[in-house]
C-alpha positions in Angstrom: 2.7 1.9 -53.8 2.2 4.1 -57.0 -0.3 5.2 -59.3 0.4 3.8 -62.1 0.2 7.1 -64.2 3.1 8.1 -62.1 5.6 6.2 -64.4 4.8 8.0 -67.0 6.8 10.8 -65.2 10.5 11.3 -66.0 11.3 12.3 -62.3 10.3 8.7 -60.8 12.7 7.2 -63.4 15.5 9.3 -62.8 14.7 7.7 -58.4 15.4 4.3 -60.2 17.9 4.8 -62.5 20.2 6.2 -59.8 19.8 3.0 -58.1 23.3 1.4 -59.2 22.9 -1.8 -57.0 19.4 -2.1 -59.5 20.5 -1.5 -62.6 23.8 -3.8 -62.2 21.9 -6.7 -60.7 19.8 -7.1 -63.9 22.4 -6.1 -66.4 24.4 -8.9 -65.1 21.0 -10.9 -64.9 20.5 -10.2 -68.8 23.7 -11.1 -69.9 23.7 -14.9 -68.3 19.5 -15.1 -69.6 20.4 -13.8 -72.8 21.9 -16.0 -75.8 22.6 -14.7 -79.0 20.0 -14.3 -81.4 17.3 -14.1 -78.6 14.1 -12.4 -79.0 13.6 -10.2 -75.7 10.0 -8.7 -73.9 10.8 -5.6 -72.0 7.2 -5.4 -69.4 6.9 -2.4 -68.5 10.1 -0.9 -70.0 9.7 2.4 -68.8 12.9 4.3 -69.8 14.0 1.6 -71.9 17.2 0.9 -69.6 16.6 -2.5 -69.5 16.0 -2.9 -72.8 19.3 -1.8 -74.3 20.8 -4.4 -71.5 19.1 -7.1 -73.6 20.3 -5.9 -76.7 24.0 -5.3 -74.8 23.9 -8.8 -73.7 23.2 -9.9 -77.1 19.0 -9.7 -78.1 18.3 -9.4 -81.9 15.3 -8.1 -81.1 14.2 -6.4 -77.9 10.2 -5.7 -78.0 9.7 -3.1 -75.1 6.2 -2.8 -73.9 5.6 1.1 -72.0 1.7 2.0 -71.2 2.5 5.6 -70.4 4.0 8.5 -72.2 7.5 7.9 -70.7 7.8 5.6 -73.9 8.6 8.7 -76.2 11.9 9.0 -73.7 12.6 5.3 -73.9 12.4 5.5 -77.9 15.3 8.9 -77.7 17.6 6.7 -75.0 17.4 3.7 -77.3 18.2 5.8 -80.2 21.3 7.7 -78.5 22.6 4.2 -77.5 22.3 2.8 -81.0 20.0 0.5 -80.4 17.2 1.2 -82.6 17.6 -1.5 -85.1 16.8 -4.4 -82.4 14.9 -2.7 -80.0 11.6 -1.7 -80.9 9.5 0.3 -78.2 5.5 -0.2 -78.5 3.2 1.8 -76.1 0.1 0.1 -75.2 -1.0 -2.1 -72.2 0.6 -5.7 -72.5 -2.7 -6.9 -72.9 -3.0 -5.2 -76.5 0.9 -6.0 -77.2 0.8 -8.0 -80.7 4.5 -9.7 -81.2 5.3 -11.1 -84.3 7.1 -13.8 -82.6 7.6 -16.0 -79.1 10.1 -14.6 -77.0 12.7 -16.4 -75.1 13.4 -14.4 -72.4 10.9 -11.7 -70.4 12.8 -9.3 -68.0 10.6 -7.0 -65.6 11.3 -4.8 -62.9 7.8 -5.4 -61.2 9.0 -5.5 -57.5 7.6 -2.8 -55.2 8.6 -2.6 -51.4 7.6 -6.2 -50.4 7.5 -7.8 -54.1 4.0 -7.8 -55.2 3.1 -5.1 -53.9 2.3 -2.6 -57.6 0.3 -5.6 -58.9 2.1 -6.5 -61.5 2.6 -10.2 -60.6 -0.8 -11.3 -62.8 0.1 -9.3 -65.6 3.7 -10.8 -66.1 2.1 -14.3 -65.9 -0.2 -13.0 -68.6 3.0 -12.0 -70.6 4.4 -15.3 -69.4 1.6 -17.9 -70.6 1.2 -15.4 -74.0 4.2 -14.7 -74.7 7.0 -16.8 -73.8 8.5 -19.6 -75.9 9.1 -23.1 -74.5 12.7 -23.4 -72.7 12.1 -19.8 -72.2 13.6 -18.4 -69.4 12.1 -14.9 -67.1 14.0 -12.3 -64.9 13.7 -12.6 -61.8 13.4 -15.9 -61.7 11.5 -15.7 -58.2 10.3 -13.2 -55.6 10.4 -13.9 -52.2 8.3 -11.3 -49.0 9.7 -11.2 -46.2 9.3 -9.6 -42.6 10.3 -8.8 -39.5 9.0 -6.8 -36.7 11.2 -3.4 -36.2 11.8 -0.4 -34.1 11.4 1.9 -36.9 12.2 5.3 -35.1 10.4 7.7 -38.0 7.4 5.7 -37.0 7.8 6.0 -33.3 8.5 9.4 -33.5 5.4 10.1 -35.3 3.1 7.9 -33.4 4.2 10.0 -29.9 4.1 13.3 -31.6 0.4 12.8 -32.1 -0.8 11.6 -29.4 1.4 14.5 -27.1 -1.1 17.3 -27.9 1.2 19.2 -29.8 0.8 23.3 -29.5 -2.4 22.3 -27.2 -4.3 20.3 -30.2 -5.9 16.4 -29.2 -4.4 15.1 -32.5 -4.7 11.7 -31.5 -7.4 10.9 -33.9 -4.3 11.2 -36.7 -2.2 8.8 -34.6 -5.1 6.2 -35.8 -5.1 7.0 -38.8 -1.8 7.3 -39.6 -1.5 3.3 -38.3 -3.5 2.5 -40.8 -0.8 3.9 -43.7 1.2 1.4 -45.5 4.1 3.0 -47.0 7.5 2.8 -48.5 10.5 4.4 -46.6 14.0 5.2 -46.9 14.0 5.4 -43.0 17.4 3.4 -41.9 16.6 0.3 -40.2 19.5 -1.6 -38.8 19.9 -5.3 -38.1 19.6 -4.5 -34.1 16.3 -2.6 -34.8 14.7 -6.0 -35.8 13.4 -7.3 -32.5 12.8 -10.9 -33.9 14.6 -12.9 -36.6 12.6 -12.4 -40.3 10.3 -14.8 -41.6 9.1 -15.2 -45.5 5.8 -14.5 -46.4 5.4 -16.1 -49.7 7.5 -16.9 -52.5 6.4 -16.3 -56.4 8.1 -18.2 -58.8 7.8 -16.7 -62.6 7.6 -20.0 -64.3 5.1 -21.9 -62.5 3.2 -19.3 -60.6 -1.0 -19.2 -61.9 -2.7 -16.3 -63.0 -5.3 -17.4 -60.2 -2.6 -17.0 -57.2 -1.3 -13.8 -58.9 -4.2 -11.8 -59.0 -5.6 -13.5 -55.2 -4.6 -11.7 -52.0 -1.4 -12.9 -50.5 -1.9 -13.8 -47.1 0.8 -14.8 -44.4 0.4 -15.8 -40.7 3.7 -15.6 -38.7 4.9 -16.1 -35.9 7.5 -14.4 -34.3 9.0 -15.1 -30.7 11.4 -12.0 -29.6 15.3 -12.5 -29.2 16.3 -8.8 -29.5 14.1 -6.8 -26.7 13.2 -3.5 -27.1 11.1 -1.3 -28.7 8.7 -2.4 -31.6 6.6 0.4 -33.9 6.3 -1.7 -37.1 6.1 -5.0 -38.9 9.1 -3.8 -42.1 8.8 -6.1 -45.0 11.0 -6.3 -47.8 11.6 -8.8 -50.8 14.5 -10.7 -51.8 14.4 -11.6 -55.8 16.4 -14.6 -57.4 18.0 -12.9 -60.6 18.3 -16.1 -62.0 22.4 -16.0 -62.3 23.1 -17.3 -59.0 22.1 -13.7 -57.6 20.1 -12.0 -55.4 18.3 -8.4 -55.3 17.1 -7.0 -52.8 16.2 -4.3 -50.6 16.8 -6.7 -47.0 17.8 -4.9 -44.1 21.3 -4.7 -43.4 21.8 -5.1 -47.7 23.5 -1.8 -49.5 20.6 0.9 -49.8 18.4 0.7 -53.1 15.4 3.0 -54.2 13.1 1.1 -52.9 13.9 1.3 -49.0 11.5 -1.1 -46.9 7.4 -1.4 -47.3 6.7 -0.3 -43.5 3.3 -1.8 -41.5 2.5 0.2 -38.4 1.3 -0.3 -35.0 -1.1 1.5 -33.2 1.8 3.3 -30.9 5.6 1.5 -29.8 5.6 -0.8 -27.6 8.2 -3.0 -25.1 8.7 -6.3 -25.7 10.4 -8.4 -23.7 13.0 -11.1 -24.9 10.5 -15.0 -25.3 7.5 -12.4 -25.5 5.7 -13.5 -28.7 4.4 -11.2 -31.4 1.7 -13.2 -33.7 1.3 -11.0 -36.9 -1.2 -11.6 -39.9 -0.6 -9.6 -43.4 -2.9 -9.5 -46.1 -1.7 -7.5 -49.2 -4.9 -6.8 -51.9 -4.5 -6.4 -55.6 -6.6 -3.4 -56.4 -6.2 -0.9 -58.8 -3.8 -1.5 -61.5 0.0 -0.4 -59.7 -1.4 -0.6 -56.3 -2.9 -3.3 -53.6 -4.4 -2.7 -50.2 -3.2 -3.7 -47.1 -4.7 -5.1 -44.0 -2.4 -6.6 -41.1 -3.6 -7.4 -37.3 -0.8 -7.9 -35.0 -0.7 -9.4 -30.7 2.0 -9.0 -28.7 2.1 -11.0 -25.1 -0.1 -9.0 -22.8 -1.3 -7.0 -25.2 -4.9 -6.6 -26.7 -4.9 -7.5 -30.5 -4.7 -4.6 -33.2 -6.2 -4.8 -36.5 -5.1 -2.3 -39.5 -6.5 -1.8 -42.7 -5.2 0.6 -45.4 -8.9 0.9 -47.2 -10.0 2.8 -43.9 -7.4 5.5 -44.2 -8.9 9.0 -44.8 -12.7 7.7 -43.7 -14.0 9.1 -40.6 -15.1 6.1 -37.9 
């Protein structure tokens, strides 16, 4: 989850565009949505990388819409790619974007961790139901969360450190705390980590999804019954996203390693679980600010009390 003034800085591009298994998946994606002649949005262009895929694949016009100040970089990338004449970058907020024509395809890298996570999912359906032509097509095509609950060992680790007094100190205040963080990691989960096979969440498709379930919270109720016993510190939730070419991106575990690692929900410290036990697990992700949502998530394991977490209570004293 970012602020979404952080885009405006060079470094956090530089994270993305190093992400090859990214970049290829919707270059590829582009040149199968793309016909000849098309006219192309760009939401959120960012660097404009995405943009000159368009025009690559074949755009005659490429209209890429950047809110922040990273837009003056995406207009000297276009221009040292000669793309200038078909791309045009425009920095406002989509929702001030004036295009002089429909446009046939919209491409987006809106994902975070789990999918929706950077609340962008309402304001591509805004681009969609504005800006899109009939027979228009939208990459992705689909988003689909999913989870599973893990032996995350960064977690773990954590969670014991402070509640084992370290250098004499009763820290165990932050071990509550820190259980109600939500974050992204690039912590390596394997396959045998996963104590319980994953289940989807929800499922967003681009064409048919309302503005009304966009901007709602997305609420799931799973659950899971364990095959794989062992250790459990976190629910890890990731997305899987139709590119629309027969495709798939995404940042699963047990895929190739992208930027975006896996959107991690804590527990309140590890615990055994037992193969047949059953972990019941409830996730609520909030749109709030604009590149950001809240999360809240309670989770019961067999013989265990339930634990409820909630992301708006981190940093408040209780």
């Amino acid at each position: 989850m970012y602020d979404s003034e952080c885009y405006a800085q060079l470094s956090l591009h530089r994270w993305m565009l190093r992400d090859g298994i990214r970049n290829e998946s919707y270059r590829q994606a582009l040149i199968h949505a793309v016909k000849p002649g098309d006219a192309v949005l760009d939401m959120g262009a960012g660097t404009g990388v995405l943009s000159i895929f368009a025009a690559q694949a074949g755009a005659a016009e490429v209209f890429a819409v950047e809110r922040t100040s990273i837009a003056k970089f995406a207009t000297k990338l276009i221009a040292e790619n000669g793309c200038t004449d078909r791309i045009k970058v425009m920095q406002t907020d989509l929702e001030d974007a004036n295009l002089p024509r429909k446009v046939d395809v919209i491409v987006s890298e809106w994902m975070g961790g789990l999918g929706v996570d950077e609340n962008m999912l309402a304001p591509l359906v805004m681009a969609r139901d504005r800006h899109l032509a009939p027979g228009g097509r939208i990459v992705p095509a689909a988003v689909t969360a999913v989870v599973a609950p893990a032996f995350v060992e960064e977690i773990a680790y954590q969670q014991n450190l402070w509640r084992s007094k370290p250098h004499g100190i009763d820290m165990s205040s932050i071990a509550a705390s820190a259980a109600d963080e939500a974050y992204m990691s690039q912590a390596r989960i394997l396959a045998e980590d996963l104590r319980a096979k994953p289940q989807a969440m929800w499922t967003h498709v681009a064409m048919t999804t309302s503005l009304q379930e966009a901007d709602s919270p997305f609420v799931a109720k799973l659950q899971f019954v364990v095959d794989n016993p062992g250790i459990v510190s976190a629910l890890a939730a990731w997305f899987t996203a139709d590119m629309g070419d027969g495709t798939t991106l995404t940042n699963a575990v047990g895929a190739p390693d992208t930027h975006w690692g896996r959107m991690l929900l804590p527990l309140t410290a590890p615990v055994e679980v037992n193969e047949g036990d059953v972990i019941n697990a409830e996730v609520h992700c909030l749109p709030s600010v604009p590149g950001s949502c809240e999360f809240s998530w309670t989770v019961q394991i067999t013989g265990q009390a339930t634990q409820s977490h909630d992301t708006r209570r981190v940093g408040k004293v209780q």
